[in-house]
N, C-alpha and C positions, 0 to 999 in steps of 0.2 A: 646754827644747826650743828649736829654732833656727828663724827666723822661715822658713826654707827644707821645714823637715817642718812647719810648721803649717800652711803655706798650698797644701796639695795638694790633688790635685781631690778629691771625691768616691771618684770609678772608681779613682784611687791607691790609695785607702786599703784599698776591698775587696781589690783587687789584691796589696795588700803582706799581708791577713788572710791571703788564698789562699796567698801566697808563704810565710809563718808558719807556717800548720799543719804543711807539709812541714821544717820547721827546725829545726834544735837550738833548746832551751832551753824555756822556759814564757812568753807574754806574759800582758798581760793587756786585757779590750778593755771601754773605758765608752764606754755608750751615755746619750744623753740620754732620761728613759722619761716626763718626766713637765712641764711648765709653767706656771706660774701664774703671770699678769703677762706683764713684759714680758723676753725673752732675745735675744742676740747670735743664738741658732740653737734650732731648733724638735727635738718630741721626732725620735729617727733619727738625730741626729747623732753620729757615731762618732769616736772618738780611740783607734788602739793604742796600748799600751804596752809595752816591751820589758823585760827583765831586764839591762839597761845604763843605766837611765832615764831612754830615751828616748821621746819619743811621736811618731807620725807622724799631722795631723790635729788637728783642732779642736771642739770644745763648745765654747765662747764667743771674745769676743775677745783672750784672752787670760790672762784675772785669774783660771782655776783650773785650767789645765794641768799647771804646779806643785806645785801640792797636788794633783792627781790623780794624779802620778807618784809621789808618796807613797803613797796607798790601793793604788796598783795593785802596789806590793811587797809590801803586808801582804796583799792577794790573792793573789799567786803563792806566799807564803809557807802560809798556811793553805789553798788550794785551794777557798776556799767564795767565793763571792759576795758582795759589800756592796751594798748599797742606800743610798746617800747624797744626805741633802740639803742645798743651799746657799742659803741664804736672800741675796739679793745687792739685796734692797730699801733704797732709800736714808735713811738714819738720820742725823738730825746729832750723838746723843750714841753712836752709836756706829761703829768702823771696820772694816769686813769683814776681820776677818788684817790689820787695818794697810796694806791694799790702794788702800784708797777709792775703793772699786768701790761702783756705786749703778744699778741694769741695772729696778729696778723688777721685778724678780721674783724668784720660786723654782723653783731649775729642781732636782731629781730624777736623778741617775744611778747606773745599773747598773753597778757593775766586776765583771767576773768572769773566771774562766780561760780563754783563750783554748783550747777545745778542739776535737773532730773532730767534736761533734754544731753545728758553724757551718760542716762543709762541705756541705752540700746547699744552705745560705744562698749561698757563694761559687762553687761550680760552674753553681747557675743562674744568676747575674749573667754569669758569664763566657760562660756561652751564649748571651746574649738571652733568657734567659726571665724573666719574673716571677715571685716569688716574697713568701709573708706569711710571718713569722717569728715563731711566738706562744711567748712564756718564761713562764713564771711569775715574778710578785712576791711574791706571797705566796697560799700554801698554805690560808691560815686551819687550820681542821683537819681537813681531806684527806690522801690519800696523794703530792699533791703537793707538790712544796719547790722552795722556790727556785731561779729556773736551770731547773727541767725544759723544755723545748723540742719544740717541733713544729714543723712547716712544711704549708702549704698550696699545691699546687702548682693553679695555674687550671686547665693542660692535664686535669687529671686530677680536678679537680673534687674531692679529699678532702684530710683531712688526714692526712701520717703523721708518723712521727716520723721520727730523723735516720738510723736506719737504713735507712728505706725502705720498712720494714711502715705498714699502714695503722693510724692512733693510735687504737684504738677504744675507752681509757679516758677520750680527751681528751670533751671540749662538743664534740656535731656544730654547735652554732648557731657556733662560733667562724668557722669556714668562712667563713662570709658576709661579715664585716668583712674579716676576712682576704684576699679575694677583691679588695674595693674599695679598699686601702690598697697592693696590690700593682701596681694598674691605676694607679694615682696616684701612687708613690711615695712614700707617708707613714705619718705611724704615731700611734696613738693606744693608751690603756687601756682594758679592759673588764673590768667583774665579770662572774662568773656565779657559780649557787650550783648547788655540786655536794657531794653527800651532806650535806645540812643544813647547807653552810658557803660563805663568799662567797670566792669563788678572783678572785683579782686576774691580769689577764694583758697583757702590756704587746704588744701585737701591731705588726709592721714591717715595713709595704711595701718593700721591696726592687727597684723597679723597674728593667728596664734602661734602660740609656740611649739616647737618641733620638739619630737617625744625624743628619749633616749632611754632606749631597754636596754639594762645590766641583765646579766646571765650569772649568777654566782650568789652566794652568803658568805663567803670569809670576809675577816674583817680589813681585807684590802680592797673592798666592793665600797664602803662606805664613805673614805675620801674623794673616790670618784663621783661619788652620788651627790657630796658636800659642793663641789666645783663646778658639777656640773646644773644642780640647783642654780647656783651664783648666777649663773652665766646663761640663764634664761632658759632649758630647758625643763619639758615636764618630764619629771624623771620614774620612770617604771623600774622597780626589780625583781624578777621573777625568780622564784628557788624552787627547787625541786625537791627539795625535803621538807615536811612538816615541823619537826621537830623545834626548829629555831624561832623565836620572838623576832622575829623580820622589822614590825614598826617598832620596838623599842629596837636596835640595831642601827636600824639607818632610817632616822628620824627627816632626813632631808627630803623623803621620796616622796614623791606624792599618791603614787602608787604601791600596794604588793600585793602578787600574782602569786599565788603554790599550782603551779602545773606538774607536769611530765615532759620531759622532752621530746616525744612523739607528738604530742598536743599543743605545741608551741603554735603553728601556724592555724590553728582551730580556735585558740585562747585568745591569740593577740590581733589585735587590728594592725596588719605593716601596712605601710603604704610609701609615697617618696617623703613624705615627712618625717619619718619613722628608723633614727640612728641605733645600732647598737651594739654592745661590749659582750665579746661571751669569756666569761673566765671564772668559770665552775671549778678548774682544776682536774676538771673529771673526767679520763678521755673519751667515756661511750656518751654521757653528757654533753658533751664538747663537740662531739660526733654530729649527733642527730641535731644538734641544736644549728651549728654553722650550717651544717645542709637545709634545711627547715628553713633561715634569713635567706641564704642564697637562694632560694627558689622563690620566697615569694618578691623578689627583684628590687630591696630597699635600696637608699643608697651606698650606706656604709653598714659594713660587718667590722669589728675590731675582734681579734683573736688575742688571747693571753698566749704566749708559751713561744720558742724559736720555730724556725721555719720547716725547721726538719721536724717536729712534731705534728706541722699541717701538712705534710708530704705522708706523715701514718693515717691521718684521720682522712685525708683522701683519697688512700687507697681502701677506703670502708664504704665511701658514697655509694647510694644505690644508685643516683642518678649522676650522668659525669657533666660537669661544669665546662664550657669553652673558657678560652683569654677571656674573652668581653664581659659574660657572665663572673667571672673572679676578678677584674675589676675595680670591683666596690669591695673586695676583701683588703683588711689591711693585716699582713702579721709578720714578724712580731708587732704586736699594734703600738701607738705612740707614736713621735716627736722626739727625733736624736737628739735629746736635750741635756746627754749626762748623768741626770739624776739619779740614784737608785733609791731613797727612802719612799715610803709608800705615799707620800703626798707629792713627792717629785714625779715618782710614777704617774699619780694620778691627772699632776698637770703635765707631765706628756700627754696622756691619754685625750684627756677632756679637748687639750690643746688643738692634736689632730681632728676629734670632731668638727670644732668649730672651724678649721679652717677647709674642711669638706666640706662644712652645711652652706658655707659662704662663700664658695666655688674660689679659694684661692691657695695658691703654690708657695706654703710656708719660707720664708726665708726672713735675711735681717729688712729692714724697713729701712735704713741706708740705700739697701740696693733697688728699694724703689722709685721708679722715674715718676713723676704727679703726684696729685696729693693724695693721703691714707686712704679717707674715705671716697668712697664713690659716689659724684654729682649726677644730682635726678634732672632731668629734664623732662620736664610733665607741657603736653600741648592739648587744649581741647579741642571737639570737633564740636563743639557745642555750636548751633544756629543761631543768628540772628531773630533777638527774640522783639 
């Protein structure tokens, strides 16, 4: 595969799943279900694979892509599901495949047919909505097999399967993981025992993506836009002037907004999913706009400009902000990273985002005790069925 499809975002990937079902041919889609130790990427992690063999997407960094596009034709070939695992722990008498690959773990994955009970998984992503994705691993000896699927939609508080009926053979306790893994975006394993046997079920938060509103049209708005695409959010930029070709500009966005900066909280939907950059350059723009985020109580505001410029625009508020309430203001905004070219800028910027949206305290990864990512621990209250 080309270092061009391995490196797409996230939202690509579901994106091009969505685009796939509707498609000629059969793919095939591995998910990572399972880790022990240490991996490039945690369970949830998705790589298509096509019947040309190609993959779009990434399970690790690299060292089994290859060999996945392997499994994934002897999948489209026999139509059933594999459950494979790759032991990638580091050994000095022996060579993973001749790879010498050494990741300190075993990671677990799901290939199986890319089919039409995975579109209620990609129709809610494409909406905004959350969604838990529960499969079966193993059936033990149940009436369930491998690959069987449900979805658990929040709005509606149950589970159905991928038709749309309510699954009322499934574990009601499945629900409940299912619920918290969708709000988070992550994914863990669960037993439960159903008719005398332990049914193994690999459940996947599917969460959507968190918006990030730009405030601005210069052309220092655009790399931020660029990065922040990448990096999985849906990105909005609102201007306040007509005049500019906004989507030829900044082709990354998925959104653009021509408002007013009175009209900002009237126009947008914030909410706590709801990031955003204001750097208009404008200071009555810049005014009403931060006051506007700050009230309706997102989590993050980023301000362009030094701190004594947000000490002018504050003394404009109509409304005065406490400690708690400024908070979520960051400014000058960014990640003391040094840089000053506009794409350094912008991964300060994006940087700081993401490490607000992911509740953690920027620093080097040396000084972190445990491992990078953070271990799910998923338990069902599911009943004996």
């Amino acid at each position: 595969m080309t270092q061009r499809n391995w490196s797409v975002p996230e939202t690509e990937v579901v994106q091009r799943i969505h685009d796939r079902l509707d498609g000629d041919g059969t793919d095939a889609l591995a998910t990572i279900v399972d880790v022990e130790g240490n991996a490039y990427r945690r369970p949830g992690a998705k790589m298509l694979l096509d019947e040309d063999g190609a993959g779009v997407g990434s399970i690790t960094a690299g060292c089994l892509e290859d060999e996945l596009v392997t499994v994934g034709a002897e999948v489209r070939e026999t139509g059933r599901p594999q459950l494979v695992t790759y032991d990638l722990m580091e050994d000095d008498e022996a060579d993973v495949w001749g790879l010498g690959v050494g990741c300190n773990g075993v990671i677990e994955v799901l290939v199986e047919p890319l089919t039409d009970t995975y579109r209620s998984a990609v129709e809610a992503f494409a909406d905004g909505r959350d969604v838990g994705i529960a499969t079966v691993l193993d059936g033990g000896d149940s009436a369930f097999e491998q690959g069987d699927r449900a979805y658990y939609h929040p709005a509606a508080d149950e589970l159905r399967t991928p038709e749309g009926a309510p699954a009322a053979d499934w574990p009601a306790g499945i629900a409940g993981p299912a619920g918290e893994l969708a709000a988070d975006g992550t994914a863990g394993t669960i037993s439960v025992e159903v008719d005398g046997t332990e049914l193994t079920v690999f459940v996947d938060g599917l969460s959507a993506p968190s918006e990030l509103v730009v405030f601005g049209t210069g052309h220092d708005v655009g790399p931020v836009t660029e990065f922040a695409a990448k990096n999985d959010f849906r990105v909005t930029v609102v201007g306040f002037r007509g005049a500019v070709d906004l989507e030829s500009r900044f082709p990354a966005a998925d959104r653009i907004v021509t408002t007013a900066p009175a009209a900002v909280g009237e126009e947008l939907s914030l909410d706590q999913d709801t990031y955003a950059v204001v750097m208009t350059h404008n200071f009555v723009d810049d005014q009403l706009t931060v006051e506007a985020l700050l009230d309706a109580g997102i989590p993050y505001v980023g301000l362009m400009g030094p701190r004594e410029r947000f000490e002018q625009l504050r003394d404009g508020f109509d409304e005065g902000f406490d400690d708690d309430a400024l908070a979520s203001l960051y400014t000058p905004v960014g990640l003391d990273l040094g840089g000053g070219s506009p794409y350094q800028i912008a991964h300060s910027i994006v940087g700081e985002v993401l490490a607000v949206s992911n509740g953690r305290d920027p620093r080097h990864l040396r000084e972190r005790e445990g491992p990078i990512h953070e271990r799910v621990d998923v338990e069902s209250d599911a009943p004996v069925q």
